[in-house]
FIROLO-803480 format. One line per 5 residues: number of its first residue (from 1); for each residue x, y, z of N, C-alpha, C. Coordinates in steps of 0.001 Angstrom, whole numbers, padded with zeros to 6 digits, always signed. Layout:
NUM> X:Y:Z:X:Y:Z:X:Y:Z  ... $
//
This chain:
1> -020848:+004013:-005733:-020097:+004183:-006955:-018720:+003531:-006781  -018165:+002739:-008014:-017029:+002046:-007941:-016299:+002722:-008117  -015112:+002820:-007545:-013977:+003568:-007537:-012708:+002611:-008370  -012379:+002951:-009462:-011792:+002156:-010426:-010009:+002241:-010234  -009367:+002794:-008996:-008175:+002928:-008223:-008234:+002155:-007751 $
6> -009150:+001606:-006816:-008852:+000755:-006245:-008375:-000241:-006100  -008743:-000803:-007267:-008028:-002541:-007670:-006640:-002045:-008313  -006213:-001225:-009318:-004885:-001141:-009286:-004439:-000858:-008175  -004744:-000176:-007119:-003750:+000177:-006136:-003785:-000790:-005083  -004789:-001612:-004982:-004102:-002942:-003593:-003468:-003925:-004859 $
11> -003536:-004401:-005734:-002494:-005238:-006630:-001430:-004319:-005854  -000791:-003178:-006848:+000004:-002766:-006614:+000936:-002918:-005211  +000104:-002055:-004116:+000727:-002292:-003394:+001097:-004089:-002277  +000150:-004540:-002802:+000362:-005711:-002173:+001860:-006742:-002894  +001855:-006456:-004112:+003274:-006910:-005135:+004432:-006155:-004551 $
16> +003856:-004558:-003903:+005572:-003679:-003497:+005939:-004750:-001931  +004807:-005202:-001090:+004783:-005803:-000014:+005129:-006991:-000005  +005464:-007569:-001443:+006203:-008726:-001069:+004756:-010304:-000742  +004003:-009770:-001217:+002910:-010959:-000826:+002100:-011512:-002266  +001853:-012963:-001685:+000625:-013769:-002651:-000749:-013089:-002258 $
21> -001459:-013686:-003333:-002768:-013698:-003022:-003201:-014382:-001415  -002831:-015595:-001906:-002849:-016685:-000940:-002267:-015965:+000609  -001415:-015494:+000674:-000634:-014623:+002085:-001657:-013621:+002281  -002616:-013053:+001212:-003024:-012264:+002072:-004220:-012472:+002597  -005308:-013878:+001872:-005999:-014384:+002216:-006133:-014921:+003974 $
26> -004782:-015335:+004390:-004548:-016087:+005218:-004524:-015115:+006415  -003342:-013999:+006134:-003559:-012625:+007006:-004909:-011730:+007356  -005817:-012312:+005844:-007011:-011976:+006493:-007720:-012159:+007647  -007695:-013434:+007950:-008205:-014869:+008444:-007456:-014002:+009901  -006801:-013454:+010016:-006667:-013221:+011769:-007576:-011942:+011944 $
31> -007959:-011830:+010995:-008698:-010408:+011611:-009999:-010689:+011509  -010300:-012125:+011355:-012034:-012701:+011567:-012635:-012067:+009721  -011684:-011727:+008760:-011892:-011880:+007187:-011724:-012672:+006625  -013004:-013662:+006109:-012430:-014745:+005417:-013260:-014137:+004134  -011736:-013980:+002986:-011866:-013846:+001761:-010864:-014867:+000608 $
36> -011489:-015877:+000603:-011317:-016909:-000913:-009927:-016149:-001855  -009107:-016870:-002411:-008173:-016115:-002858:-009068:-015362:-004114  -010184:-016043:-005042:-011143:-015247:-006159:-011482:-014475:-005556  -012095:-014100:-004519:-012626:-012652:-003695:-011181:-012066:-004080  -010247:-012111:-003969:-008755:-010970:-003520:-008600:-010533:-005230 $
41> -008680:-012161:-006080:-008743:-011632:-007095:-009514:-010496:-008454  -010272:-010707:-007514:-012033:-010090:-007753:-011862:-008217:-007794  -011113:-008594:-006614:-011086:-006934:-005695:-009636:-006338:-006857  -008759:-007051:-006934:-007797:-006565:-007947:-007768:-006300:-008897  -009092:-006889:-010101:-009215:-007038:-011200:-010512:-005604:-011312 $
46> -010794:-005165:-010224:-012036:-004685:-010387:-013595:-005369:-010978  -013603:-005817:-010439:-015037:-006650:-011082:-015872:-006404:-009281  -015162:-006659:-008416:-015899:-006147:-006963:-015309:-005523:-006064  -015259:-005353:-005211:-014849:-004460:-004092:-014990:-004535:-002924  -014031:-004594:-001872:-014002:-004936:+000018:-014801:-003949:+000508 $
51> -015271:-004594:+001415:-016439:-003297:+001824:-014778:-002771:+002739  -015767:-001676:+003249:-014789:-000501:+003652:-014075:-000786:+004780  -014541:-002280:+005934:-013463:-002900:+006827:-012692:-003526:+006384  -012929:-004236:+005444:-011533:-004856:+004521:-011098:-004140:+004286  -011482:-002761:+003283:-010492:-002208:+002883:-009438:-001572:+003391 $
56> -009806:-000775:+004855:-008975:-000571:+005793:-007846:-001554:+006777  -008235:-002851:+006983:-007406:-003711:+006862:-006545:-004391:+006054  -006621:-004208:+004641:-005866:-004313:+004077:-004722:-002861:+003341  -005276:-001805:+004219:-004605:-000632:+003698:-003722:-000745:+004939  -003747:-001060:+006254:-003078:-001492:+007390:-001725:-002299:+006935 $
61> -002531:-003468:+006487:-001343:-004814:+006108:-000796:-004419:+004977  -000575:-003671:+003841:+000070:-003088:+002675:+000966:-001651:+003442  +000604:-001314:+004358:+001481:-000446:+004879:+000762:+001572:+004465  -000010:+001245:+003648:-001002:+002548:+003284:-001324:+003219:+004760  -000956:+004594:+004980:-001124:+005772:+005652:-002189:+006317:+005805 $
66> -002126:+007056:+004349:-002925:+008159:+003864:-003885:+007525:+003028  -005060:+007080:+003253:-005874:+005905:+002884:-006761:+007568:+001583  -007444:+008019:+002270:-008018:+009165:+001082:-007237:+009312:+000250  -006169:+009968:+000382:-004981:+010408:-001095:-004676:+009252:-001602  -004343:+008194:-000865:-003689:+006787:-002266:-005110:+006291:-002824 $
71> -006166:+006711:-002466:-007037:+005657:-003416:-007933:+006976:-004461  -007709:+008396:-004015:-008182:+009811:-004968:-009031:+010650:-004162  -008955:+010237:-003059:-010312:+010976:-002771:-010268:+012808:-002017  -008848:+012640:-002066:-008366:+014109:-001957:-007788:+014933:-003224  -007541:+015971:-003235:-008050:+016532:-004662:-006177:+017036:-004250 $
76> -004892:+016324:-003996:-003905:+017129:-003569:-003147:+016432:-004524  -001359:+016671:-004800:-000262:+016075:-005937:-000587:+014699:-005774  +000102:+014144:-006581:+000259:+012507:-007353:+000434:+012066:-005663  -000158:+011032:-005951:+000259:+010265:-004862:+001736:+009199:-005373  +002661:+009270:-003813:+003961:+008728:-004163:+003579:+007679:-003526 $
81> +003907:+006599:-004325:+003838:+004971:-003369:+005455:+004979:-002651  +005129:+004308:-001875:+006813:+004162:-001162:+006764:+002156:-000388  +007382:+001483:-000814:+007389:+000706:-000275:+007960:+000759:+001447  +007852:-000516:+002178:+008419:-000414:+003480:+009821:-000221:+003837  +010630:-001001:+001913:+012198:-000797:+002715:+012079:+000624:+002021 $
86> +011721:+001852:+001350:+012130:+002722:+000713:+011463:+003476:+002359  +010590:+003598:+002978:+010222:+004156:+004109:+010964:+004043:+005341  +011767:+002721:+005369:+012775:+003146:+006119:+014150:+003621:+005819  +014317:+003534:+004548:+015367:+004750:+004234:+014943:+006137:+004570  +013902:+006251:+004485:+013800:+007860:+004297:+013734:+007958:+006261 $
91> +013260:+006983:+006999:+013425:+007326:+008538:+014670:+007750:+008820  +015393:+006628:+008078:+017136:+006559:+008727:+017415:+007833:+008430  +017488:+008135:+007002:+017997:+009289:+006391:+017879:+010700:+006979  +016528:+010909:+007773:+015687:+012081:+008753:+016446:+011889:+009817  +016855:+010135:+010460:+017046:+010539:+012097:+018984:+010789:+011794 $
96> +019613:+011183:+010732:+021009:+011193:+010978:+021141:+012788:+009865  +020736:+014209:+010548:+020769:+014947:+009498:+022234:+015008:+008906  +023411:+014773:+009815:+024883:+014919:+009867:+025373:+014201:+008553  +024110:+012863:+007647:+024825:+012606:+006601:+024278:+012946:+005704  +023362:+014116:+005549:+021888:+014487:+004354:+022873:+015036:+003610 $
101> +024593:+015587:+003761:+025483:+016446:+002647:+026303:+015420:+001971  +026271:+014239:+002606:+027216:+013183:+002060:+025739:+012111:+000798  +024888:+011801:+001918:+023369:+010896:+000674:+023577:+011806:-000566  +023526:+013250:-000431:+023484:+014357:-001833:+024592:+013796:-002837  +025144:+014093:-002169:+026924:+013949:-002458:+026582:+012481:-003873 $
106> +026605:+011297:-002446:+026388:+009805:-003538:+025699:+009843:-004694  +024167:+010558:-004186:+022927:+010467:-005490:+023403:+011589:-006168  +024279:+012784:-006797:+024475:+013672:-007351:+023432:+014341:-007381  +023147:+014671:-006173:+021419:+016022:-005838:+022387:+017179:-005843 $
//
């Protein structure tokens, strides 16, 4: 059964990542995936779908974690996308608790 998340959510996240089609075609290509940039487009548009080693390699190279919750398959809140630079804000922000009263402060939390 097609899972109709899917193609919005690698578009998606592959646009927060800063990449072409073409870039990710090519990034395929080291992991012994050769997918045609129409295959990438294919998979985005929903019309087909990466079998499940692509898909995990490309949930790798988009920076995806929690591979069940971003694509539905856990029944838990909205899934939050976070790009890579918004993920390392939130590292920095964790490893310095000494400025979590001043970040408040700036964002009016």
């Amino acid at each position: 059964m097609k899972n109709p998340k899917i193609a919005e959510i690698l578009k998606q996240c592959r646009k927060m990542n800063h990449l072409t089609i073409m870039e990710v075609s090519e990034r395929l290509k080291e992991y012994g995936i050769f997918a045609a940039p129409k295959t990438i487009y294919g998979w985005e548009s929903g019309q087909t779908q990466p079998t499940a080693n692509t898909l995990l390699v490309l949930c790798s190279m988009y920076h995806i974690d929690d591979v069940l919750n971003t694509f539905g398959y856990k029944k838990e809140a909205a899934v939050l996308m976070l790009s890579s630079e918004e993920k390392e804000l939130i590292r920095a922000y964790r490893s310095v608790p000494d400025m979590h009263q001043a970040v408040k402060k700036l964002l009016s939390i």
